[in-house]
DRENDO-1510 file (C-alpha; in Angstrom, 1 decimal, always signed):
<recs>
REC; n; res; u; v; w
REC; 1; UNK; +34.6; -198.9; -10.7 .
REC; 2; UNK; +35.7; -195.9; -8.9 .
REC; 3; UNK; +35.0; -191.8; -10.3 .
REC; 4; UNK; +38.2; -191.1; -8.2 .
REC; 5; UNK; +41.0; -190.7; -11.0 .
REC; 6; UNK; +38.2; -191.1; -13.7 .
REC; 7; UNK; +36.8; -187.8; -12.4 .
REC; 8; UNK; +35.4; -186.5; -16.0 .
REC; 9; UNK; +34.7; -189.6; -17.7 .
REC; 10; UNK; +32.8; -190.5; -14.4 .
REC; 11; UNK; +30.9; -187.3; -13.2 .
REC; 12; UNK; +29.7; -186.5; -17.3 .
REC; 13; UNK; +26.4; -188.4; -16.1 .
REC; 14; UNK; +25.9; -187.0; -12.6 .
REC; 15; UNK; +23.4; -184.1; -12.0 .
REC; 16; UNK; +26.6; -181.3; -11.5 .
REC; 17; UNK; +29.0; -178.7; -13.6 .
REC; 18; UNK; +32.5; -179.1; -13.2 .
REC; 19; UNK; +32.9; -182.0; -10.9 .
REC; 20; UNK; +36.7; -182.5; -11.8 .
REC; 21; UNK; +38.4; -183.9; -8.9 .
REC; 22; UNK; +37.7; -184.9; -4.9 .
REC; 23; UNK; +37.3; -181.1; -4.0 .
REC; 24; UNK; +34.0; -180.6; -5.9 .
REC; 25; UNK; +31.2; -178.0; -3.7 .
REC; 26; UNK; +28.1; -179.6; -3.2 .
REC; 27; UNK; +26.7; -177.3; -1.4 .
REC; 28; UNK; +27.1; -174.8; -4.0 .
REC; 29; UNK; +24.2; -174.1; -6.2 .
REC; 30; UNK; +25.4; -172.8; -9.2 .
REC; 31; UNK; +27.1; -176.4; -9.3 .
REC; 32; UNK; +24.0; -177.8; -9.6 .
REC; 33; UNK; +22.8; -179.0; -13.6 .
REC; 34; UNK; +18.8; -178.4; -13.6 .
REC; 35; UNK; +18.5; -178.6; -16.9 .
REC; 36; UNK; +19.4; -182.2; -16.7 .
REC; 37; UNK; +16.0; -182.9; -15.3 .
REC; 38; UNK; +14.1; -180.4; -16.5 .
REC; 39; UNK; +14.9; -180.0; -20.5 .
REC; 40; UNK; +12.1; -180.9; -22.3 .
REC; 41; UNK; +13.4; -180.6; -25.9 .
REC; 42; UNK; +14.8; -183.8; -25.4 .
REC; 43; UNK; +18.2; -181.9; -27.0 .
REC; 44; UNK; +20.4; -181.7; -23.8 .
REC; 45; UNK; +23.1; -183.7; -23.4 .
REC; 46; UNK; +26.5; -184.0; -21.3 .
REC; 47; UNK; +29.6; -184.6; -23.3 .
REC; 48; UNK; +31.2; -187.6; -22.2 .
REC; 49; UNK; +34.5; -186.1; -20.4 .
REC; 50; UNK; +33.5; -182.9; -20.0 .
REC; 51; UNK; +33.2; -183.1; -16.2 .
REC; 52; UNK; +29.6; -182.6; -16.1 .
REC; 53; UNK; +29.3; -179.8; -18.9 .
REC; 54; UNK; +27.1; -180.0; -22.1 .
REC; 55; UNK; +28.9; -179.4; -25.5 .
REC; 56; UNK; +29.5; -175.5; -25.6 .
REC; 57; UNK; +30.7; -176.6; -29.2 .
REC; 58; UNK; +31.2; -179.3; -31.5 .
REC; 59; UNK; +33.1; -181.8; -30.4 .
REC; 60; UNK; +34.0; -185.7; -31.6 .
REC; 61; UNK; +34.2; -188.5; -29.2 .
REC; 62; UNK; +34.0; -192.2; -29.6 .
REC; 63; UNK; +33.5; -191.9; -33.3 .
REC; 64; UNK; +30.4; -189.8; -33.0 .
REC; 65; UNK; +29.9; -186.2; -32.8 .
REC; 66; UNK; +28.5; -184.0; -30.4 .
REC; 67; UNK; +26.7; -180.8; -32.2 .
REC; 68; UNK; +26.8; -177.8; -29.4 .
REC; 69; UNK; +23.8; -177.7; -27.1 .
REC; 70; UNK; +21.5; -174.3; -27.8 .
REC; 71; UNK; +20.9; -173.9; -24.2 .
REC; 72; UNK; +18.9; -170.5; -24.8 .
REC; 73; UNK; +16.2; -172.9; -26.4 .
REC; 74; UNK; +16.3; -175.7; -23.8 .
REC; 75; UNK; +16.1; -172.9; -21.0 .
REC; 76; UNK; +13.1; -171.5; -22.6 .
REC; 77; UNK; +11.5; -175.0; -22.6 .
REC; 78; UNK; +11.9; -175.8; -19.0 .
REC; 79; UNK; +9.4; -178.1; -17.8 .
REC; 80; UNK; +8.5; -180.8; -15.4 .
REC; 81; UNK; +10.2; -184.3; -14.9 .
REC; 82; UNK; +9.0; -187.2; -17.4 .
REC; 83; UNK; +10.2; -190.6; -17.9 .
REC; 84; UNK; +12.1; -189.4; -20.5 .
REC; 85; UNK; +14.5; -187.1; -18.4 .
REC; 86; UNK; +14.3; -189.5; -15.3 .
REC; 87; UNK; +15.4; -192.5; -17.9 .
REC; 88; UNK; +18.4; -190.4; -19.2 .
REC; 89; UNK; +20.3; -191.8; -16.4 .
REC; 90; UNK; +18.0; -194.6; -14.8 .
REC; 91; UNK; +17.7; -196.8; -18.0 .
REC; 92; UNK; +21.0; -196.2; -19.2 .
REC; 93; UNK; +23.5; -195.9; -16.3 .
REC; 94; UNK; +26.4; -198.4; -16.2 .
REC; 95; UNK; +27.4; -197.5; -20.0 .
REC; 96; UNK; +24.1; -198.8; -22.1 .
REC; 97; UNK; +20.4; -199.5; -21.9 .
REC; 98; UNK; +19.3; -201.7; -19.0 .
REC; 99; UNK; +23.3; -202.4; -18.3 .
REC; 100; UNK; +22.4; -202.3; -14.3 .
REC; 101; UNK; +19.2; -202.4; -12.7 .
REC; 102; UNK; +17.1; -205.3; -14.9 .
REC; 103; UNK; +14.0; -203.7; -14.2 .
REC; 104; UNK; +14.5; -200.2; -15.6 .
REC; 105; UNK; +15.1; -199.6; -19.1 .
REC; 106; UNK; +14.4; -197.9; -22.2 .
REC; 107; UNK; +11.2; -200.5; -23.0 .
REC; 108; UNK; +9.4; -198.5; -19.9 .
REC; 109; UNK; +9.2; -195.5; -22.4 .
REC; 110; UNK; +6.0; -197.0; -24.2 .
REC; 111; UNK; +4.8; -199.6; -21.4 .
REC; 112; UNK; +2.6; -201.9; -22.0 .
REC; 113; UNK; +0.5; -203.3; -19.2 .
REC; 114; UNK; +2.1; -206.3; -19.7 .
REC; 115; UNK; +5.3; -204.8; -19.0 .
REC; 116; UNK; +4.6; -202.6; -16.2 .
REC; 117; UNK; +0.6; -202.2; -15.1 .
REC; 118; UNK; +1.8; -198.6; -13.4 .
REC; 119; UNK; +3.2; -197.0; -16.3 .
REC; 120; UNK; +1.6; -198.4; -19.4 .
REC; 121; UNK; +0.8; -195.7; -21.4 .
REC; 122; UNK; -2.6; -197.0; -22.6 .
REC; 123; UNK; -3.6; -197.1; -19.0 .
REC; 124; UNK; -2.3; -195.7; -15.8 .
REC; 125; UNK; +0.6; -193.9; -17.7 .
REC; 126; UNK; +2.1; -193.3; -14.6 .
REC; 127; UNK; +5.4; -191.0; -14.3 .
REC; 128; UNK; +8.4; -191.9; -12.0 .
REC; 129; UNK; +7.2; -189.0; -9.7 .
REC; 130; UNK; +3.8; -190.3; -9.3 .
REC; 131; UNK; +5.4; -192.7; -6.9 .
REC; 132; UNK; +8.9; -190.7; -6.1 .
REC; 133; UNK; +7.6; -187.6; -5.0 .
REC; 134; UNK; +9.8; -184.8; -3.8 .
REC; 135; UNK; +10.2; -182.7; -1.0 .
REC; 136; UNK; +12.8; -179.8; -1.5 .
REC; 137; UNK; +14.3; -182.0; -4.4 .
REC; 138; UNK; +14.9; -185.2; -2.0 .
REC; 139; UNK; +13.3; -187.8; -4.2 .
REC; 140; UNK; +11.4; -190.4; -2.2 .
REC; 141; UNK; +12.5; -194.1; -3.2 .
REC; 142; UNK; +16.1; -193.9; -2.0 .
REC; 143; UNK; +16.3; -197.7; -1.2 .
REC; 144; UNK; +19.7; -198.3; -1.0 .
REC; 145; UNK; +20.5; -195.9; +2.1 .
REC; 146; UNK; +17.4; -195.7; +3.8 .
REC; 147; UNK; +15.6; -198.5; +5.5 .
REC; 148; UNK; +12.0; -199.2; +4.3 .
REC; 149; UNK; +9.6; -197.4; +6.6 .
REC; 150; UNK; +7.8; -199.1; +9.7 .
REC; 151; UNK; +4.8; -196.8; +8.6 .
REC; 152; UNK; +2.7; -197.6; +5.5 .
REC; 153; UNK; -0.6; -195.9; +4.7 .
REC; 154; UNK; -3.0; -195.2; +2.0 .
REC; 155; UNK; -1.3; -192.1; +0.6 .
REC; 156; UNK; -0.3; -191.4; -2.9 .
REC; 157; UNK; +1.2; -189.2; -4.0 .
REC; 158; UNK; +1.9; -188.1; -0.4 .
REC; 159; UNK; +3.8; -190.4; +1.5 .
REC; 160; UNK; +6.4; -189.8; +4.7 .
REC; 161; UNK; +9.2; -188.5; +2.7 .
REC; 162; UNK; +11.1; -191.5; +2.8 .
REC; 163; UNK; +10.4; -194.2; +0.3 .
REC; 164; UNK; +7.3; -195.3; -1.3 .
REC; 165; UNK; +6.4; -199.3; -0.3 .
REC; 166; UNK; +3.5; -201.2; -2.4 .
REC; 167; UNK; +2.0; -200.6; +1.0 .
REC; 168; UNK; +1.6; -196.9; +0.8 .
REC; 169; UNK; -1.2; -197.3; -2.0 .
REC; 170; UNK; -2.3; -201.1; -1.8 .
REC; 171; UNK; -2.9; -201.2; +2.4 .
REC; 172; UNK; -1.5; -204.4; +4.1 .
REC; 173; UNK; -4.6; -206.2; +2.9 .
REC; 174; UNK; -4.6; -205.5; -0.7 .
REC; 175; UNK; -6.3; -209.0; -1.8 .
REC; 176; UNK; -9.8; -208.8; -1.3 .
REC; 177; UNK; -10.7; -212.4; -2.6 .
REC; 178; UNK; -8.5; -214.7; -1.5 .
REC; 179; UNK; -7.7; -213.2; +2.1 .
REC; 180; UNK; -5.3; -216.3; +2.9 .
REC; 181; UNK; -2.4; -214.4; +0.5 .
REC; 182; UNK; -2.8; -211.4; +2.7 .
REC; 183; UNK; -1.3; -213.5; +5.2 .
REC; 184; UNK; +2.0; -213.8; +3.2 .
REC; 185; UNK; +2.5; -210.0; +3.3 .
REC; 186; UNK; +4.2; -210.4; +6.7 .
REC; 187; UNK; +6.7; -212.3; +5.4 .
REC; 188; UNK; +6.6; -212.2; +1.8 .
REC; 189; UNK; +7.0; -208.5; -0.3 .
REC; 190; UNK; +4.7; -207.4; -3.1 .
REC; 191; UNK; +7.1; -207.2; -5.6 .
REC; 192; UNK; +8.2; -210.9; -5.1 .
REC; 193; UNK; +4.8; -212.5; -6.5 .
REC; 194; UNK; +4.1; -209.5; -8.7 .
REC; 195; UNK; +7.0; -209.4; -10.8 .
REC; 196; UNK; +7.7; -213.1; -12.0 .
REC; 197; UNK; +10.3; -212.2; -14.4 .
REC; 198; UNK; +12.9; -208.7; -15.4 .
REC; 199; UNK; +14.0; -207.4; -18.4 .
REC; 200; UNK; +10.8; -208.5; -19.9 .
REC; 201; UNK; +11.0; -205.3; -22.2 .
REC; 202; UNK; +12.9; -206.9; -25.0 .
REC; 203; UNK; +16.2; -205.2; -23.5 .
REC; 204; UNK; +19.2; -207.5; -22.3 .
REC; 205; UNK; +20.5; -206.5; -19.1 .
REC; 206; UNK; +23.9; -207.4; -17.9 .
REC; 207; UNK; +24.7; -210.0; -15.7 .
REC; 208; UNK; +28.8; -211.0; -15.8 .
REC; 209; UNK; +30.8; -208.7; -16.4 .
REC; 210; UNK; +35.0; -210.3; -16.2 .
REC; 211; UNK; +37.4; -207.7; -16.1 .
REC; 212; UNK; +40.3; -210.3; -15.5 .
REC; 213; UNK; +40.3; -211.2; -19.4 .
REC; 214; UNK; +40.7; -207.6; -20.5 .
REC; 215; UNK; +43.7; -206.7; -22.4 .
REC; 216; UNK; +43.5; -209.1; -24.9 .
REC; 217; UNK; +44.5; -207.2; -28.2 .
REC; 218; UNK; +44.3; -208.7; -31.8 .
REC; 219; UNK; +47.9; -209.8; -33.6 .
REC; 220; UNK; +48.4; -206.0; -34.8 .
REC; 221; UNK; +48.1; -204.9; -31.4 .
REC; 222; UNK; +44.3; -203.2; -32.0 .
REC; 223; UNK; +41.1; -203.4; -29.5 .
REC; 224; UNK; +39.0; -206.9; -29.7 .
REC; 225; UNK; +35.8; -205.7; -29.8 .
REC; 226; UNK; +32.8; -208.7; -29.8 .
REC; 227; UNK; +29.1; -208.6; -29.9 .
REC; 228; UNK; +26.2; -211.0; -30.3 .
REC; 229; UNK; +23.6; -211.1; -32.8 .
REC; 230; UNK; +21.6; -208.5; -30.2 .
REC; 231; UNK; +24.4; -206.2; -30.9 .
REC; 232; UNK; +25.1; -206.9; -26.9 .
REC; 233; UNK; +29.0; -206.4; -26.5 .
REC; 234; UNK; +30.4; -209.8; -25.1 .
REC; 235; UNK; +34.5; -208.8; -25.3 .
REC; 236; UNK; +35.6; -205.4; -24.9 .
REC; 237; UNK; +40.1; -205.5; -24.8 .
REC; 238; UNK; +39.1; -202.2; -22.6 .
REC; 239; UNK; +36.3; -204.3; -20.4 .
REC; 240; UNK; +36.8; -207.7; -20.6 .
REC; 241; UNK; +34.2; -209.9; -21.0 .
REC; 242; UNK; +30.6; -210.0; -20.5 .
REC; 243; UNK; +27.5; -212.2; -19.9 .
REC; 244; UNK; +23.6; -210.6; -20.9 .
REC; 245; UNK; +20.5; -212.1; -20.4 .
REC; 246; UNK; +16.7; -211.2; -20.6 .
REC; 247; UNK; +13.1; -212.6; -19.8 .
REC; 248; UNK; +15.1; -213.0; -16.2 .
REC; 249; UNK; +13.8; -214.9; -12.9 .
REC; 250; UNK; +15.0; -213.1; -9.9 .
REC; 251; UNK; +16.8; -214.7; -6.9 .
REC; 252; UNK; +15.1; -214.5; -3.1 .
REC; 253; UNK; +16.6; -213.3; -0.3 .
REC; 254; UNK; +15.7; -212.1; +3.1 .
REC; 255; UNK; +16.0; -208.5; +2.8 .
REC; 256; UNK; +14.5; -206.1; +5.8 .
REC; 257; UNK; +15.1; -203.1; +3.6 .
REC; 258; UNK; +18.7; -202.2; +4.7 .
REC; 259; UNK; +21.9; -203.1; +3.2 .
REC; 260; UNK; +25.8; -202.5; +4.1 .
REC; 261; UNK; +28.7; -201.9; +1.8 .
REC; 262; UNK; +32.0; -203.2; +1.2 .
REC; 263; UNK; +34.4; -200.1; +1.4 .
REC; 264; UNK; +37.4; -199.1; -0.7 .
REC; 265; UNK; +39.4; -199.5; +3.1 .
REC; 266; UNK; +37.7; -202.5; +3.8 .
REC; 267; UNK; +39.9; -205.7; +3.8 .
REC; 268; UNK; +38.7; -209.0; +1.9 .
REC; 269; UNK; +37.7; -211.4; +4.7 .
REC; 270; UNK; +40.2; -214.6; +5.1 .
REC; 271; UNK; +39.0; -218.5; +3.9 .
REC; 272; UNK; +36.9; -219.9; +6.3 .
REC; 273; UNK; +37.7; -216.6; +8.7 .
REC; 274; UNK; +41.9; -218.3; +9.8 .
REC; 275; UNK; +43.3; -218.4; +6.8 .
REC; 276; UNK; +45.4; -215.3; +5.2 .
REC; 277; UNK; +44.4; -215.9; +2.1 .
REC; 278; UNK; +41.3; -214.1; +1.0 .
REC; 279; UNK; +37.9; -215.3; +0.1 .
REC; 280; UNK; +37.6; -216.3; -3.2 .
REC; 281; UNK; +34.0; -214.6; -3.7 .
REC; 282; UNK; +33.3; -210.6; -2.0 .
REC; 283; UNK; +29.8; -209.3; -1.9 .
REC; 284; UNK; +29.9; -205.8; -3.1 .
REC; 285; UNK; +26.9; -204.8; -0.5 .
REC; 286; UNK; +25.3; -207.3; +1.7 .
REC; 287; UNK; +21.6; -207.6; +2.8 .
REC; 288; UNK; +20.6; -207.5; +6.1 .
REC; 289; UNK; +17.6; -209.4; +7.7 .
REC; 290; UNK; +16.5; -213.1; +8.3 .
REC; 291; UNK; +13.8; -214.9; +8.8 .
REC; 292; UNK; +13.8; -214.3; +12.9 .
REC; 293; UNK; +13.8; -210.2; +11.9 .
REC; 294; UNK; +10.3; -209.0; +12.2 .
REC; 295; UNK; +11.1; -206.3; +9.5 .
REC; 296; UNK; +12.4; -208.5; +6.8 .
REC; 297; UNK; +10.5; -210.3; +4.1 .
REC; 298; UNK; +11.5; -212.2; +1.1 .
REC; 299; UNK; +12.8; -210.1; -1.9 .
REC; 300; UNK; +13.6; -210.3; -5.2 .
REC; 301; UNK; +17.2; -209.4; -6.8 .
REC; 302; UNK; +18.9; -209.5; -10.1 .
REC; 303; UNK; +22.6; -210.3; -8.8 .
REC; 304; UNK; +25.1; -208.4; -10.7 .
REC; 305; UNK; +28.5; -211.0; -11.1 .
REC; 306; UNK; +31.7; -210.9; -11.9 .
REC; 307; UNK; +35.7; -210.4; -11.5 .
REC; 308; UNK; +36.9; -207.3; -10.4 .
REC; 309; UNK; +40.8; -206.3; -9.9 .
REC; 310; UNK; +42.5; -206.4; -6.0 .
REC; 311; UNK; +45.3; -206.1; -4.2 .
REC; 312; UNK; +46.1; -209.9; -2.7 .
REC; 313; UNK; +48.4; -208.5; -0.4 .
REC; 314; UNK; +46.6; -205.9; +1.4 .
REC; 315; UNK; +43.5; -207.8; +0.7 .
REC; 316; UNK; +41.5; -204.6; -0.6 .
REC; 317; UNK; +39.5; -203.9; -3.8 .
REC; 318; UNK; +41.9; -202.0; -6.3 .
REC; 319; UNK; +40.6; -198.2; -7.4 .
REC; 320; UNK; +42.0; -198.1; -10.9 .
REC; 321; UNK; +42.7; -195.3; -13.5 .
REC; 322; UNK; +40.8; -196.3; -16.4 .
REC; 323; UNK; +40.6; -192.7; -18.5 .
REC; 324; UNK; +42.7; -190.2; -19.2 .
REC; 325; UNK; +45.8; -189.5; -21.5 .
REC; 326; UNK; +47.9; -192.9; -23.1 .
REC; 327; UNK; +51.6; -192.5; -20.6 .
REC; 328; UNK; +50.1; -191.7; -17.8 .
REC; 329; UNK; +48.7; -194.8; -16.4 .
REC; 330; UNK; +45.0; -195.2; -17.5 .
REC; 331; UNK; +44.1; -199.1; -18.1 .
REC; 332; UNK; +42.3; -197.7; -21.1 .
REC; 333; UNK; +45.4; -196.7; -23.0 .
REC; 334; UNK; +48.1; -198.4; -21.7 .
REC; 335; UNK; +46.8; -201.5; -20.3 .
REC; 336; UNK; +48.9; -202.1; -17.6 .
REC; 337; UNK; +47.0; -203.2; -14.2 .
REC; 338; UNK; +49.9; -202.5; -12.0 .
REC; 339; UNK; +50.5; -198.9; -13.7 .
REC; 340; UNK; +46.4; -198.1; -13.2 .
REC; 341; UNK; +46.1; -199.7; -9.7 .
REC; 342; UNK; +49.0; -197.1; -8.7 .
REC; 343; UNK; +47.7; -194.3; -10.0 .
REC; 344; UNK; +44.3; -194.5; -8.8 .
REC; 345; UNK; +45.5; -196.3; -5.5 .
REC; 346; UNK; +47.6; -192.5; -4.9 .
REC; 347; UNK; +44.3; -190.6; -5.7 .
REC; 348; UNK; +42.5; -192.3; -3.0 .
REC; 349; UNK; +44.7; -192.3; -0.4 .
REC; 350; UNK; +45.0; -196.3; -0.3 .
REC; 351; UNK; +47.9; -198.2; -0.4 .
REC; 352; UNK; +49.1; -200.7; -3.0 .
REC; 353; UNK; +51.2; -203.7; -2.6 .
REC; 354; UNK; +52.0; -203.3; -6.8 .
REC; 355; UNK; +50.3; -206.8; -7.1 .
REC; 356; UNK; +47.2; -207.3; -8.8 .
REC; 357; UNK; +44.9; -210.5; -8.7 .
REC; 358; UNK; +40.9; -211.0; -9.1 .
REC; 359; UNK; +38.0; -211.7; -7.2 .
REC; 360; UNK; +35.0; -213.1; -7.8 .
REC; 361; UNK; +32.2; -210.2; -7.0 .
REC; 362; UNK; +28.4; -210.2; -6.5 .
REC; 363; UNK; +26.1; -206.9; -6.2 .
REC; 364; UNK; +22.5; -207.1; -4.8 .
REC; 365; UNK; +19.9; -204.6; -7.0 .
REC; 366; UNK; +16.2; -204.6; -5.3 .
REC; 367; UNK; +13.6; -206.2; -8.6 .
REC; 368; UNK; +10.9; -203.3; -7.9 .
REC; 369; UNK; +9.8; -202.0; -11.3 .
REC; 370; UNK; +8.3; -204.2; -14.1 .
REC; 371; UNK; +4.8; -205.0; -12.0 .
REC; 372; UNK; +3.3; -207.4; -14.0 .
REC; 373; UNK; -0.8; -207.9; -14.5 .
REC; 374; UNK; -1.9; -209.6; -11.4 .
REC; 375; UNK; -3.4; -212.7; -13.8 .
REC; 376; UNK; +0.5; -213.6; -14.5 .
REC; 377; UNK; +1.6; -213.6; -10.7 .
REC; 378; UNK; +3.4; -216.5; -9.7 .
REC; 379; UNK; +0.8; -219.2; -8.7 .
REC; 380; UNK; +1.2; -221.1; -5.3 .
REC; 381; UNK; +3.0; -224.0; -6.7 .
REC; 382; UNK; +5.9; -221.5; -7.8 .
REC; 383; UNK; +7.4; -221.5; -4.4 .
REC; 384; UNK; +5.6; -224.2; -2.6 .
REC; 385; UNK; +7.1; -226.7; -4.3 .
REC; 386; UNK; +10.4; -229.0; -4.1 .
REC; 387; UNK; +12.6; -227.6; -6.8 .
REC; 388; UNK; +10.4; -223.8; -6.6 .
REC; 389; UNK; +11.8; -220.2; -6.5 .
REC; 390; UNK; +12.4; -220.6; -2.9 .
REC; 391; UNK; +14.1; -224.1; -3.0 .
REC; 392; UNK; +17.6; -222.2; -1.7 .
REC; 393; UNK; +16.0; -219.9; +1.2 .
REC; 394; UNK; +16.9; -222.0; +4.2 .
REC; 395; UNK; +16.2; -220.6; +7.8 .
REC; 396; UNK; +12.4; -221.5; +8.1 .
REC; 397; UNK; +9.8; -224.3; +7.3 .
REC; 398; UNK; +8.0; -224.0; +4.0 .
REC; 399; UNK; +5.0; -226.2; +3.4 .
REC; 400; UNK; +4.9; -227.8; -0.2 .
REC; 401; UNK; +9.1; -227.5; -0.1 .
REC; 402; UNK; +9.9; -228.8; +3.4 .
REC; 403; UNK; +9.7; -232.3; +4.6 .
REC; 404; UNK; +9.7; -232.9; +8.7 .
REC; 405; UNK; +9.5; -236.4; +9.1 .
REC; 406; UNK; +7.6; -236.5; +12.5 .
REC; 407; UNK; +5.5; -233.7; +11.1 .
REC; 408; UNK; +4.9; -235.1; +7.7 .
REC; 409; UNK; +3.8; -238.7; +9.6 .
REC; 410; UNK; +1.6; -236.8; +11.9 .
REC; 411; UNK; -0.4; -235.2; +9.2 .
REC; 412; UNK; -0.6; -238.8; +7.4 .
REC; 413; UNK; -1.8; -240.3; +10.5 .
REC; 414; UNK; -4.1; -237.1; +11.0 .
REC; 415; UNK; -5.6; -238.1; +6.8 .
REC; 416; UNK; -5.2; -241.9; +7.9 .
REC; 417; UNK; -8.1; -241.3; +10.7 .
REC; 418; UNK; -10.5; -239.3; +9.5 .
REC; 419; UNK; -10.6; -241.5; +6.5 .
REC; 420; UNK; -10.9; -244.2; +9.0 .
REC; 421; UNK; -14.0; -242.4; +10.2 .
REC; 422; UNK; -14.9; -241.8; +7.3 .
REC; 423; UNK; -15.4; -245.1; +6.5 .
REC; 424; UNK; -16.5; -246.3; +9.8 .
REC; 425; UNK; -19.1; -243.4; +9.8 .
REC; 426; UNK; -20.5; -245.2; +5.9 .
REC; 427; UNK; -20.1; -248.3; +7.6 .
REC; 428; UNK; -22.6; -247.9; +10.1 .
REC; 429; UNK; -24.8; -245.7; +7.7 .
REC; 430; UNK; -25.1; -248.9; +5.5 .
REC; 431; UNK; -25.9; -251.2; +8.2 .
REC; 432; UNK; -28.1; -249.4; +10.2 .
REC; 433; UNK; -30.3; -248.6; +6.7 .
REC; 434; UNK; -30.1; -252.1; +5.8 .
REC; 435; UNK; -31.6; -253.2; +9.5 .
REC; 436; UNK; -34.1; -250.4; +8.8 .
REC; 437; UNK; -35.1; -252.0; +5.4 .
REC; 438; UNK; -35.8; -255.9; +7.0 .
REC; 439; UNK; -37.7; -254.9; +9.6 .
REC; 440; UNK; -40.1; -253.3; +7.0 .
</recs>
């Protein structure tokens, strides 16, 4: 969802003190929460609707309780990044442990190479910024507003500034054995052979997530709250409900390392582009590149899914007010759509019809962590194969997948004649041997 309207519950996870409503200075300094990053007591921690500030003093929220943060002791214990303080946020953003990404969560703390050859601790033991270096605080990697760079060299930890590629340390030739798979690097990224599966870690990640069958409540009119035997929440009356998997195989797409993004303003296309009604699927950002684009390659992506509220007259993604005090709108406490899409409709500027329907949402996130050992990279047959991880990338000819008739008879015929040969070739052999044999 949306911070606007949720400002404190949103902005208690971002890097920033006070970010309370749209008029937040980011160009102010002293708005700017190092300690987030560089606490290494492991004792810092926002307070969930504080607007970005730590627990000055105890405080109870959710059931739990927050002791005050001694900040004289975490400022005299200012250190470096780790995976620790990078994970905060990176393993547990969307509301739990490996809720969005797939491939980053808590199980990355204590790799194993089988989970992640960069960053197992018995081995490389990388850090995040051994790859996302920094210049002035702008942390390479940013891969869903920058394009990927035309320029890849052997350069770790110095790259162009930009985002690190497999590239940047591997070359574009990085198999020295079998040079024929150097030959897919063209058209085929790193990442897609070298990480088979996601969420290998033993965390779930989350891939449905309905918000269409929230506001169920039980017969006394409490919260329904469900989870599996994982302890993974399936019904939330607050959420709705919610699909997890792990051990997952990404999907391919054509991806040249550039995305666009379906705005708040933005109205939901019609059916088949005439008719008023809209779609009944949105993509949430959309990936740009195809086979013809010299810059794209194949890619993998966990696809986030789900239903999401929207207006159905003005055919535009609803902003609603999910936190803040029962009476004055929030979905959270009074559970009225109409009431929350209003209120957080105002905030942003948008208008609203006062109807509320749902769509049918998918959101792209790039499979780049995880690396697996390069003994359990997908084999040929994986992908060059009928029914293989690429069975539903159309646009070009695969060999192994593909069947061209005129092709398929040419290369027969071509195996037809030089077994022909073959035999003619033994033939001969044979006779001309067994002439050689009488006349001795």
């Amino acid at each position: 969802m949306s911070p606007q309207s949720n400002w404190c519950r949103c902005t208690s996870c971002h890097v920033g003190y006070g970010w309370k409503d749209k008029d937040f200075d980011f160009a102010s300094s002293e708005n700017v929460d190092c300690l987030v990053c560089h606490d290494s007591t492991g004792t810092y921690r926002k307070f969930p609707t504080a607007c970005g500030e730590p627990a000055y003093e105890e405080k109870k929220f959710g059931g739990k309780v927050f002791k005050p943060v001694d900040l004289r002791t975490v400022a005299r214990n200012v250190g470096s990044t780790s995976r620790t303080t990078c994970g905060r946020c990176h393993f547990y953003g969307g509301g739990g442990d490996g809720v969005k990404h797939g491939d980053l969560d808590s199980s990355l703390l204590k790799a194993s190479k089988a989970l992640d050859v960069h960053m197992d601790v018995k081995g490389l033991n990388y850090s995040c910024t051994t790859c996302h270096v920094t210049k002035a605080h702008q942390i390479s990697g940013r891969i869903y507003s920058q394009p990927a760079p035309n320029k890849h060299q052997l350069a770790l930890p110095k790259d162009d500034g930009e985002r690190l590629a497999c590239e940047s340390c591997h070359s574009q030739t990085p198999h020295k054995k079998e040079n024929v798979l150097n030959h897919h690097v063209d058209k085929v990224a790193c990442q897609t052979c070298h990480i088979p599966r996601y969420a290998r870690g033993g965390v779930f990640t989350k891939m449905w997530w309905d918000w269409s069958t929230a506001g169920k409540l039980d017969k006394n009119g409490k919260v329904i709250v469900k989870k599996d035997e994982h302890g993974n929440l399936l019904f939330h009356s607050k959420k709705g409900g919610m699909g997890w998997a792990q051990d997952v195989e990404p999907e391919y797409f054509w991806y040249n390392g550039s995305m666009s993004y379906f705005r708040s303003s933005d109205k939901i296309p019609p059916q088949n582009g005439v008719n008023r009604e809209p779609s009944k699927s949105l993509e949430i950002n959309s990936l740009k590149g195809d086979y013809e684009d010299s810059k794209a390659r194949i890619f993998p992506f966990k696809v986030m899914r789900g239903k999401q509220p929207y207006d159905p007259e003005n055919r535009t993604l609803v902003i609603p007010h999910l936190f803040g005090k029962k009476g004055t709108g929030p979905y959270w406490g009074d559970y009225d759509w109409e009431k929350a899409a209003e209120v957080g409709m105002r905030e942003a500027g948008l208008p609203f019809s006062g109807k509320i329907d749902f769509i049918e949402t998918g959101m792209y996130w790039p499979i780049t962590h995880m690396v697996a050992p390069k003994e359990q990279a997908l084999s040929c047959e994986e992908c060059h194969s009928r029914n293989g991880r690429l069975a539903n990338l159309d646009g070009f000819y695969l060999p192994g997948r593909d069947r061209w008739r005129m092709l398929d008879s040419l290369g027969w015929a071509a195996l037809g004649l030089t077994l022909l040969g073959i035999l003619l070739h033994a033939g001969l052999r044979f006779v001309s041997a067994g002439r050689k044999g009488g006349q001795s």
